[in-house]
CHARMM internal coordinates of N, CA and C (Angstrom, degrees):
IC EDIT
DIST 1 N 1 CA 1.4455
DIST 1 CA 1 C 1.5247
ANGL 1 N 1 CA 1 C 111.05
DIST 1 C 2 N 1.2033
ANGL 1 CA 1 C 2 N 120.03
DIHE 1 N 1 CA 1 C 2 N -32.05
DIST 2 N 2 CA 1.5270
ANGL 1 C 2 N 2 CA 132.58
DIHE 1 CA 1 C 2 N 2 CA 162.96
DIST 2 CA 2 C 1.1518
ANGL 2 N 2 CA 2 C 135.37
DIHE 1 C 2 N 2 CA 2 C -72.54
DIST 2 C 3 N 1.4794
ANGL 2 CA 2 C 3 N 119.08
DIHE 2 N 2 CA 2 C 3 N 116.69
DIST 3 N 3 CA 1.8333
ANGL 2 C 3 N 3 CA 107.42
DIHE 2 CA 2 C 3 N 3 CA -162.49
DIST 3 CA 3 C 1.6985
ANGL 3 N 3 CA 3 C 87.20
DIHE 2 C 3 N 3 CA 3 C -107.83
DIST 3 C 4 N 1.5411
ANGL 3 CA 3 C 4 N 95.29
DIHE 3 N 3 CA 3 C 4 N 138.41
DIST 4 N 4 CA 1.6617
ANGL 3 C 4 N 4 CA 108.58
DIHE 3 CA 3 C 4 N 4 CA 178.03
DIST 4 CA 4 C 1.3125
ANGL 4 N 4 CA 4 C 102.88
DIHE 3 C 4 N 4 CA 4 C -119.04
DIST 4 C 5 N 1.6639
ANGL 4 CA 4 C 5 N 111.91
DIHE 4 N 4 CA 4 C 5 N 134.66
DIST 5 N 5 CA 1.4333
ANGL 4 C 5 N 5 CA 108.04
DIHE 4 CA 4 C 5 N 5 CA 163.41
DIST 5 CA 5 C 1.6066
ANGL 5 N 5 CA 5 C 113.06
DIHE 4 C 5 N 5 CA 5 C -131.28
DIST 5 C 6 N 1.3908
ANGL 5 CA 5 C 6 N 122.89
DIHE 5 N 5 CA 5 C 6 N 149.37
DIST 6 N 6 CA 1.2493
ANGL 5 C 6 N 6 CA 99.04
DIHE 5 CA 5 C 6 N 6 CA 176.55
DIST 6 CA 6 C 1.5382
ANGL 6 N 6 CA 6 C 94.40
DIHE 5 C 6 N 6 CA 6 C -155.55
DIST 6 C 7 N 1.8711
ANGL 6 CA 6 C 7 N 100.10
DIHE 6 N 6 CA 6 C 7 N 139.39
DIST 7 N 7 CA 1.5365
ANGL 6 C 7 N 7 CA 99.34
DIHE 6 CA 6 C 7 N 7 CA -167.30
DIST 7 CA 7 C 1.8597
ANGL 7 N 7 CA 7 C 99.40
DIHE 6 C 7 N 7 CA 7 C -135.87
DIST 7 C 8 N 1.0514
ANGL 7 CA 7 C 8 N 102.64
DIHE 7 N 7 CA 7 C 8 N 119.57
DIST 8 N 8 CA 1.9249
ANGL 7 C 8 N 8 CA 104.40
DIHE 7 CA 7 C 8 N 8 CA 176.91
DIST 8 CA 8 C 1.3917
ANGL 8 N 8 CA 8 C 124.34
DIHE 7 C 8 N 8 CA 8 C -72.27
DIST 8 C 9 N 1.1375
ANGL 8 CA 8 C 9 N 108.74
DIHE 8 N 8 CA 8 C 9 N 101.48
DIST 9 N 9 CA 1.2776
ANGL 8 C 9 N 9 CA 110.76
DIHE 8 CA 8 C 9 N 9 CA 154.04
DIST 9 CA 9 C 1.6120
ANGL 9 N 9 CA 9 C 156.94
DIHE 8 C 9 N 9 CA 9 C -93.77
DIST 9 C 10 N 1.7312
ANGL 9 CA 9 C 10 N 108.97
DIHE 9 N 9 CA 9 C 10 N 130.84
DIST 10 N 10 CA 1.4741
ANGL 9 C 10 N 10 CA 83.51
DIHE 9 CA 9 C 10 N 10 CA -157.67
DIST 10 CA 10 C 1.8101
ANGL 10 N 10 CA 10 C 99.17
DIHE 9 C 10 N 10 CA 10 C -116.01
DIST 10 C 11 N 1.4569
ANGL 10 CA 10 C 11 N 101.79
DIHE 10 N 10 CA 10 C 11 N 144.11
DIST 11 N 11 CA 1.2734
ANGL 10 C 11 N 11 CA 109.01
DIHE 10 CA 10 C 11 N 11 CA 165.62
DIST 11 CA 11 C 1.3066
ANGL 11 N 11 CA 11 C 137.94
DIHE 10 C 11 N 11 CA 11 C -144.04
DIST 11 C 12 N 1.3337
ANGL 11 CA 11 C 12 N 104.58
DIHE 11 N 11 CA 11 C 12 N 103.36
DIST 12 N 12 CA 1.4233
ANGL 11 C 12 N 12 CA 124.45
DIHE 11 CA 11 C 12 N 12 CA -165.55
DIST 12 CA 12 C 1.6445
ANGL 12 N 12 CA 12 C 117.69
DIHE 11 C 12 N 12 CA 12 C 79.59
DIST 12 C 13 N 1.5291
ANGL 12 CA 12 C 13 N 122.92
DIHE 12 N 12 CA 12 C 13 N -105.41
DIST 13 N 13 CA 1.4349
ANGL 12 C 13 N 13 CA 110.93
DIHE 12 CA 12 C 13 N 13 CA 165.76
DIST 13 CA 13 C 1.6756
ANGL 13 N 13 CA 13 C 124.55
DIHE 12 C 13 N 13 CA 13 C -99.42
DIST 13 C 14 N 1.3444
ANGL 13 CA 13 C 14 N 101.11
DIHE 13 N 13 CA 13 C 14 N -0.78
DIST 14 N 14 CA 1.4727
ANGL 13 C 14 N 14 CA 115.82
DIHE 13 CA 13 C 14 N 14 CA 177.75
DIST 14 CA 14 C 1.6576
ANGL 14 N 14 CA 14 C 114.74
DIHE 13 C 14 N 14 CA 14 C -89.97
DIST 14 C 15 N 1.1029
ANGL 14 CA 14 C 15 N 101.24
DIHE 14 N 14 CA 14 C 15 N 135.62
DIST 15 N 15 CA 1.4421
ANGL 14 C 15 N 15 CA 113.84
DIHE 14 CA 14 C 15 N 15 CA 164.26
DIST 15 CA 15 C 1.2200
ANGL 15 N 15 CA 15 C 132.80
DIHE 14 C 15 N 15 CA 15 C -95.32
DIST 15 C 16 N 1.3885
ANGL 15 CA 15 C 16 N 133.81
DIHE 15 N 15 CA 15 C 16 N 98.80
DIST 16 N 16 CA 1.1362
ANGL 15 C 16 N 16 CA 125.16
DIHE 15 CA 15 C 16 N 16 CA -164.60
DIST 16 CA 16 C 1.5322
ANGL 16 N 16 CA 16 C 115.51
DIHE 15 C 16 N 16 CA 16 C -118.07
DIST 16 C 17 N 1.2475
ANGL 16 CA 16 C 17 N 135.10
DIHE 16 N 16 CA 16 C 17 N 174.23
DIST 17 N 17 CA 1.6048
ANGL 16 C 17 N 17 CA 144.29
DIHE 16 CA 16 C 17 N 17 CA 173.66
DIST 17 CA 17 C 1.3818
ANGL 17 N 17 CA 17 C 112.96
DIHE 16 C 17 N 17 CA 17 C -143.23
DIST 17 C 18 N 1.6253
ANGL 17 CA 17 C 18 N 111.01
DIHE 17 N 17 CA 17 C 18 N 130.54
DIST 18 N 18 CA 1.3337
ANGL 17 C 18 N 18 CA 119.55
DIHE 17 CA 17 C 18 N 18 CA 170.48
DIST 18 CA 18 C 1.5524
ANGL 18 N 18 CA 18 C 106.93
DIHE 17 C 18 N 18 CA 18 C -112.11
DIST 18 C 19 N 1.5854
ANGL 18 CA 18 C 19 N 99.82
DIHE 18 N 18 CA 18 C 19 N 121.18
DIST 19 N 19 CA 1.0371
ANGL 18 C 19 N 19 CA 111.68
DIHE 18 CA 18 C 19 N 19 CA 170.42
DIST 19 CA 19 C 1.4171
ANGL 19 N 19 CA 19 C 132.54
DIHE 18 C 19 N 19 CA 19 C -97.07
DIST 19 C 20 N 1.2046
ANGL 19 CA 19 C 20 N 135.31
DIHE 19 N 19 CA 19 C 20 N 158.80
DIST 20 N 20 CA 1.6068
ANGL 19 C 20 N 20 CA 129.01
DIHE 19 CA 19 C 20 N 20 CA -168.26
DIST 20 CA 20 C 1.5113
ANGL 20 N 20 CA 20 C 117.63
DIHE 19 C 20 N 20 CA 20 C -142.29
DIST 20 C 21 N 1.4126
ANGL 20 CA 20 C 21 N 117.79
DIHE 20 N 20 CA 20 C 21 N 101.22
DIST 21 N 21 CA 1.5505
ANGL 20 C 21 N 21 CA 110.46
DIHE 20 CA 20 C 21 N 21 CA -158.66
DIST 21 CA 21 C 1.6739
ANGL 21 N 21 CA 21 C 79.28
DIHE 20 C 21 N 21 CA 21 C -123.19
DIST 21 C 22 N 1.9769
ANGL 21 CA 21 C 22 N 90.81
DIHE 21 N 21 CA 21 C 22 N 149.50
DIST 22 N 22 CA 1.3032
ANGL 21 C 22 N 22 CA 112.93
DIHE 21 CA 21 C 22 N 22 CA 177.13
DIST 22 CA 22 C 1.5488
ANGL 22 N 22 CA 22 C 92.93
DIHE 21 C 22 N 22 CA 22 C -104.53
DIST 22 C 23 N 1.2306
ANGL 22 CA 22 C 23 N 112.48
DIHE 22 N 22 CA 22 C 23 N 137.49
DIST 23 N 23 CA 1.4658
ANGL 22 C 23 N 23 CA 134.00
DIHE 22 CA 22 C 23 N 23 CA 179.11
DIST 23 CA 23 C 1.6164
ANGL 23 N 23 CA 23 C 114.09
DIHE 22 C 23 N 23 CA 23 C -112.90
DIST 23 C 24 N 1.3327
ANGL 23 CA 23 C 24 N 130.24
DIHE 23 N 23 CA 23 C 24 N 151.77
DIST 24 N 24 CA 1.2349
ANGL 23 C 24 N 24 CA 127.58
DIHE 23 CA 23 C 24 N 24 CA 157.62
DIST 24 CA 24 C 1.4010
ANGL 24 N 24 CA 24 C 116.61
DIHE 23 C 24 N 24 CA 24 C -94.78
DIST 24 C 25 N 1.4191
ANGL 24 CA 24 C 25 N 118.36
DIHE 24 N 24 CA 24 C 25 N 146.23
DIST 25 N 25 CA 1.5219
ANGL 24 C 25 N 25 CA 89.78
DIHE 24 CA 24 C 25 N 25 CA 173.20
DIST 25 CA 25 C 1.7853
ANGL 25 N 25 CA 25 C 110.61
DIHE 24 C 25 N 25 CA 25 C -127.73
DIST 25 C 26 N 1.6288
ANGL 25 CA 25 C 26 N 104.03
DIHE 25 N 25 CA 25 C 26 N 146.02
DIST 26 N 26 CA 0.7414
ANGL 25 C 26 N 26 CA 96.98
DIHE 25 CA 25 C 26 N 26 CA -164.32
DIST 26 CA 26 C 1.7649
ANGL 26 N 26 CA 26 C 142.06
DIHE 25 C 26 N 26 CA 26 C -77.96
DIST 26 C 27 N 1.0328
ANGL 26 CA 26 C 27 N 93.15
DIHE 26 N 26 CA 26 C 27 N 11.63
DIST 27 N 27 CA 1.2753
ANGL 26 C 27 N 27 CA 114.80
DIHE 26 CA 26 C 27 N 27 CA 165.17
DIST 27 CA 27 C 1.2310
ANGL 27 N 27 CA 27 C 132.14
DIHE 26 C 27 N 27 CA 27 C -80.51
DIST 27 C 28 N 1.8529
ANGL 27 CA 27 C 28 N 116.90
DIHE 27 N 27 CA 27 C 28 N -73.40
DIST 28 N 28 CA 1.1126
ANGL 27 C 28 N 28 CA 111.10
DIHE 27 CA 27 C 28 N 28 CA 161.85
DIST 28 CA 28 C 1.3696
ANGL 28 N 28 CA 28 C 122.39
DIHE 27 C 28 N 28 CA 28 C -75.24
DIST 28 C 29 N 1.4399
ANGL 28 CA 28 C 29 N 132.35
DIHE 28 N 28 CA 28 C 29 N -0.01
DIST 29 N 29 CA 1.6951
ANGL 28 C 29 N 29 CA 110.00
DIHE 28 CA 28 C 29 N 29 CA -169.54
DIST 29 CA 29 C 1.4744
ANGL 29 N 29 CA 29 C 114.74
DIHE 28 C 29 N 29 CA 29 C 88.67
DIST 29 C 30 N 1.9671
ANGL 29 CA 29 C 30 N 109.28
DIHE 29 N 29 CA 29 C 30 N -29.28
DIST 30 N 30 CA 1.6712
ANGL 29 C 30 N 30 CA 86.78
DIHE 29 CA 29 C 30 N 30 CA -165.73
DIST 30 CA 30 C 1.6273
ANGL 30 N 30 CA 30 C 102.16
DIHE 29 C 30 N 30 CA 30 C -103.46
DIST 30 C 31 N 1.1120
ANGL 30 CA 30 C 31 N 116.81
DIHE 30 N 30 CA 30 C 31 N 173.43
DIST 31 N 31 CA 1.5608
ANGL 30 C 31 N 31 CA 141.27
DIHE 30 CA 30 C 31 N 31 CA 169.11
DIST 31 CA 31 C 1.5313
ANGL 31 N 31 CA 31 C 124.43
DIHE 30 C 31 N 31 CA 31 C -49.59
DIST 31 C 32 N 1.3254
ANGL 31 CA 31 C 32 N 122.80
DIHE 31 N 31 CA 31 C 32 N 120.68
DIST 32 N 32 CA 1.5494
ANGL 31 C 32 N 32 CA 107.44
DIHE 31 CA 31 C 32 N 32 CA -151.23
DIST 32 CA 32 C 1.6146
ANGL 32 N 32 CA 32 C 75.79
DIHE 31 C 32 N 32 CA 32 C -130.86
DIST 32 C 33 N 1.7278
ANGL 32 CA 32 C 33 N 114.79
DIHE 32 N 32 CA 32 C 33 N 165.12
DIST 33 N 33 CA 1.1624
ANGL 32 C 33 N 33 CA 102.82
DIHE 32 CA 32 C 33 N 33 CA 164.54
DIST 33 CA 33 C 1.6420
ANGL 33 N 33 CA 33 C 106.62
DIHE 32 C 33 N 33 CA 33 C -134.60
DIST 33 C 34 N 1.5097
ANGL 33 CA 33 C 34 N 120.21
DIHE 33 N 33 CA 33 C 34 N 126.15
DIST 34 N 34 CA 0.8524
ANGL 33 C 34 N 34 CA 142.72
DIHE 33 CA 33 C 34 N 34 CA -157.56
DIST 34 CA 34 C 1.8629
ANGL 34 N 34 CA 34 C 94.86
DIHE 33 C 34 N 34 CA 34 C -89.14
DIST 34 C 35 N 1.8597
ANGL 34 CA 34 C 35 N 113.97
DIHE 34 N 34 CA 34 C 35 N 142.14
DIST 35 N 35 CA 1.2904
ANGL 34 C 35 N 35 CA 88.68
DIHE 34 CA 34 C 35 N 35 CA 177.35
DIST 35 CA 35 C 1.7623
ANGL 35 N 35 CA 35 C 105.65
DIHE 34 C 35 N 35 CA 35 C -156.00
DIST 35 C 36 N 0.7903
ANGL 35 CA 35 C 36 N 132.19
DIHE 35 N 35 CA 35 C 36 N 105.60
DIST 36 N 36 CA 1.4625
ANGL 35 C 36 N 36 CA 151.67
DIHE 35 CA 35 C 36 N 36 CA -172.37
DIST 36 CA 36 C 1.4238
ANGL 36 N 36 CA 36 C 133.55
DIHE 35 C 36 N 36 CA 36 C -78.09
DIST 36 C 37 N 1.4289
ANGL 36 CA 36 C 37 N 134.73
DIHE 36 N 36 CA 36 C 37 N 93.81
DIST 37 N 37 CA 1.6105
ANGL 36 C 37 N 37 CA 104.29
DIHE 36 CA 36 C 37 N 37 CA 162.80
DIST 37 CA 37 C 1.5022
ANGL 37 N 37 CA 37 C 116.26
DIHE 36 C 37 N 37 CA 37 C -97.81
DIST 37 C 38 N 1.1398
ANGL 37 CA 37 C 38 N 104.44
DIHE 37 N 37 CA 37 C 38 N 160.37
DIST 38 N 38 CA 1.6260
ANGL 37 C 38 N 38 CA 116.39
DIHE 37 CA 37 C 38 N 38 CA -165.65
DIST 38 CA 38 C 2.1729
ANGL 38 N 38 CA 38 C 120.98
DIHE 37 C 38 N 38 CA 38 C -160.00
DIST 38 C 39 N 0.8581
ANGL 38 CA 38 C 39 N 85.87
DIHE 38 N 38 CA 38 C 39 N -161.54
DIST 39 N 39 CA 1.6424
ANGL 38 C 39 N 39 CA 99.39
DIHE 38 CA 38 C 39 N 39 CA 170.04
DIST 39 CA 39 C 1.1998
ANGL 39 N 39 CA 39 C 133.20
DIHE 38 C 39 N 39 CA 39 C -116.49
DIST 39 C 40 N 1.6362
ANGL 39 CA 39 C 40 N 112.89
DIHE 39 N 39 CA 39 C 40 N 109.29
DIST 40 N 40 CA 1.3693
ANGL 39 C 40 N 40 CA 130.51
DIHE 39 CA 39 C 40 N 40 CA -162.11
DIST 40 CA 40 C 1.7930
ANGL 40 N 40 CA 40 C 97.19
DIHE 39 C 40 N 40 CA 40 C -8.02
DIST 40 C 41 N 1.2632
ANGL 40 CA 40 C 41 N 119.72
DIHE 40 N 40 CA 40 C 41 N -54.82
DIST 41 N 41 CA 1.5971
ANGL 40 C 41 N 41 CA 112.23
DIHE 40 CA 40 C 41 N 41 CA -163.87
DIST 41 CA 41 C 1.1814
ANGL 41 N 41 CA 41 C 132.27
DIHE 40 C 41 N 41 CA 41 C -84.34
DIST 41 C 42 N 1.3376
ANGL 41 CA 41 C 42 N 110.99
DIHE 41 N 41 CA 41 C 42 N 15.54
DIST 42 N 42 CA 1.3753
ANGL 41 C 42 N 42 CA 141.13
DIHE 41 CA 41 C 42 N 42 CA -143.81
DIST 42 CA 42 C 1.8256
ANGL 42 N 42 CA 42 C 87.15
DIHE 41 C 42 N 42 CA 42 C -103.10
DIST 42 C 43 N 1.3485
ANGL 42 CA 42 C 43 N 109.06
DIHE 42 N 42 CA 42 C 43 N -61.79
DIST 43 N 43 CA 1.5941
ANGL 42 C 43 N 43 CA 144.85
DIHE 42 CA 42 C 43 N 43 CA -169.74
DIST 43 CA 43 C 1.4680
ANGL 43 N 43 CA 43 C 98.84
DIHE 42 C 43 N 43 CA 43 C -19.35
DIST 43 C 44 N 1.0125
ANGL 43 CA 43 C 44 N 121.51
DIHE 43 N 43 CA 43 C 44 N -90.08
DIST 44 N 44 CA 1.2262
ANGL 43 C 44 N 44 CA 100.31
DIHE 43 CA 43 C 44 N 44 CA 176.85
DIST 44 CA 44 C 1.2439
ANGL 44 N 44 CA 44 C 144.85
DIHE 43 C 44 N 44 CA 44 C -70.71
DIST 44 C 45 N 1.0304
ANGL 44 CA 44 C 45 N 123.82
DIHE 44 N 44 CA 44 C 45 N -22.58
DIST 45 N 45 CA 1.8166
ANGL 44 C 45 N 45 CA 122.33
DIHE 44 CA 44 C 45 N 45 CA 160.80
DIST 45 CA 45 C 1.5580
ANGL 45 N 45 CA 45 C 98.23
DIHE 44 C 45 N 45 CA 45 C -29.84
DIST 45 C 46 N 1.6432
ANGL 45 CA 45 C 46 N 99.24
DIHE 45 N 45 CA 45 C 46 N -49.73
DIST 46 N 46 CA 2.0485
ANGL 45 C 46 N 46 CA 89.61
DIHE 45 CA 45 C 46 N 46 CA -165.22
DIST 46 CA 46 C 1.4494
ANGL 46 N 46 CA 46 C 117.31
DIHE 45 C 46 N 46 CA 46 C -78.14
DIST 46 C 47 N 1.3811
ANGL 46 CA 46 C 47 N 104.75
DIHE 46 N 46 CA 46 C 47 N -18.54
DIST 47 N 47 CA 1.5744
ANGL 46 C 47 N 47 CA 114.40
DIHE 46 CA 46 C 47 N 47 CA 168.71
DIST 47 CA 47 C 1.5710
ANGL 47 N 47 CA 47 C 114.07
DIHE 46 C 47 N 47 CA 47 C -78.04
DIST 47 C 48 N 1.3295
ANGL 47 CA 47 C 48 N 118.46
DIHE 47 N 47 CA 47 C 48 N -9.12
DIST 48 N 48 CA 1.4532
ANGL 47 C 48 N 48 CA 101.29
DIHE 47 CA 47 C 48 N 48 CA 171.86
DIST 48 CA 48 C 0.9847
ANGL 48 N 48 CA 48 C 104.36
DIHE 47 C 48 N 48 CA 48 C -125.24
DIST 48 C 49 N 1.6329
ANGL 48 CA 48 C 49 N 143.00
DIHE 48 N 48 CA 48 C 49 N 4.04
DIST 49 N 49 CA 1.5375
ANGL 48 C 49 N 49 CA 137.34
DIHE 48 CA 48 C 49 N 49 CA 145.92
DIST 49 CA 49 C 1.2822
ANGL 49 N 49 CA 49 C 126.42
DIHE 48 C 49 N 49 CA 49 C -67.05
DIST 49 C 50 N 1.5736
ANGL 49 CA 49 C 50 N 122.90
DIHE 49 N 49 CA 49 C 50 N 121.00
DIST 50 N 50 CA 1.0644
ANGL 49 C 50 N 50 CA 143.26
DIHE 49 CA 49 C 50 N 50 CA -145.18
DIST 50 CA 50 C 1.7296
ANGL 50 N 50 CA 50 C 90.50
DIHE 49 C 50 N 50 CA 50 C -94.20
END
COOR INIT
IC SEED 1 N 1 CA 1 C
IC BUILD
């Protein structure tokens, strides 16, 4: 039911990752898309926090 995407980006000496989580919301019912950059290790904590 969850669409995950995750794409690395690098710039300069930093390493970074943008992540892209589809959310429901609970209000309306529809599909929101949630969207993050961060640190490779970061990734999932935000992919499995609700």
């Amino acid at each position: 039911m969850a669409k995950k995407a995750v794409a690395s980006l690098q710039t300069g000496s930093k390493r970074l990752t943008k992540a892209i989580k589809m959310v429901k919301s609970p209000k309306t019912g529809a599909y929101l898309f949630v969207e993050s950059i961060m640190a490779p290790d970061q990734v999932n904590d935000f992919l499995n926090k609700k």
